[in-house]
C-alpha positions, 0 to 999 in steps of 0.5 A, a space after each residue: 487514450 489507447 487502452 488494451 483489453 486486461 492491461 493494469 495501469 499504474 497511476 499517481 494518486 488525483 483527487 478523483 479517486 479519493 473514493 476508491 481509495 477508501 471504499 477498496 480499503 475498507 471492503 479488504 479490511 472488513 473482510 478479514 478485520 474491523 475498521 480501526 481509528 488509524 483506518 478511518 484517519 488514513 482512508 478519510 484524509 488522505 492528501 492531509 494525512 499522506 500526500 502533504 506529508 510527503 507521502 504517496 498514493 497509486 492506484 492500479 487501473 484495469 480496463 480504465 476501472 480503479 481496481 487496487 490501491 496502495 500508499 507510501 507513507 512518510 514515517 521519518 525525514 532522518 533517516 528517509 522512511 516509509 511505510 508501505 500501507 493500506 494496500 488493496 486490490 478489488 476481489 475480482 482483479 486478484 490473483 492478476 499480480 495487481 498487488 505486486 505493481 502496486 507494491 512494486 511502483 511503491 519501493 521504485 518511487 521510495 529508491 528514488 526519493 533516496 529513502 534508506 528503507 520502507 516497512 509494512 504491517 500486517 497480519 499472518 492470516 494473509 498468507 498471500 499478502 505477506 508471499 508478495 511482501 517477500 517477493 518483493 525483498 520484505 524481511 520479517 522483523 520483531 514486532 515492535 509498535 505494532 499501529 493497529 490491533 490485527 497487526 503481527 507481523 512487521 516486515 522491512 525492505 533496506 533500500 540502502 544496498 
């Protein structure tokens, strides 16, 4: 396999990164929240939890190394939801619009699946995580069920237009 100097390949989740999955997860979560019950669920399960619910996990490779990671997770079948969760990308590979592939892989693969919209948690502190939501076509919505304490701010992207 050809592999260019700096070029970020996106990739479909594979057994072997099940360990990256979470390490980078809880590395970006412990550095701005604490670890809650949903975290663990997610990040200790997640072909149980995400993928054999019809779910999704990319990774984002650069130089061949795992360096983000972010999942699309089944919410409803009627009308066809996701959440787009537990993104996360290395300290040393941000700022490489790493972030934006992965999210962007995500809503690309949700409009293919004919999901009528995807939704994300978050929390106002990360100021460039919700930036790139937006970039992406995210709109703010009311917070409502927020699934995890640090969450207050809910965004939306209609797929249906």
């Amino acid at each position: 396999m050809n592999e260019i100097k700096n070029e970020v390949q996106i990739i479909a989740y594979e057994p072997q990164y099940k360990v990256a999955f979470k390490t980078l997860n809880v590395e970006w979560i412990k550095t701005f929240f604490v670890m809650e019950e949903g975290d663990y669920k997610l990040l200790d399960n997640p072909e149980e939890k995400i993928l054999n619910k019809g779910g999704h996990i990319v990774f984002a490779l650069l130089d061949g190394e795992v360096v983000g990671t972010c999942a699309l997770v089944k919410a409803n079948d009627e009308p066809l939801t996701f959440e787009l969760s537990k993104m996360a990308v290395s300290p040393e590979a941000q700022g490489k619009k790493i972030g934006y592939l992965l999210g962007n892989a995500l809503v690309e693969k949700a409009k293919e699946l004919k999901a009528e919209k995807i939704f994300l948690e978050t929390n106002s502190i990360l100021v460039p995580a919700i930036k790139l939501y937006e970039k992406l076509g995210f709109k703010h919505i009311p917070v409502t069920n927020a699934g995890y304490d640090r969450v207050d701010v809910q965004m939306e992207l209609d797929l249906k237009n």
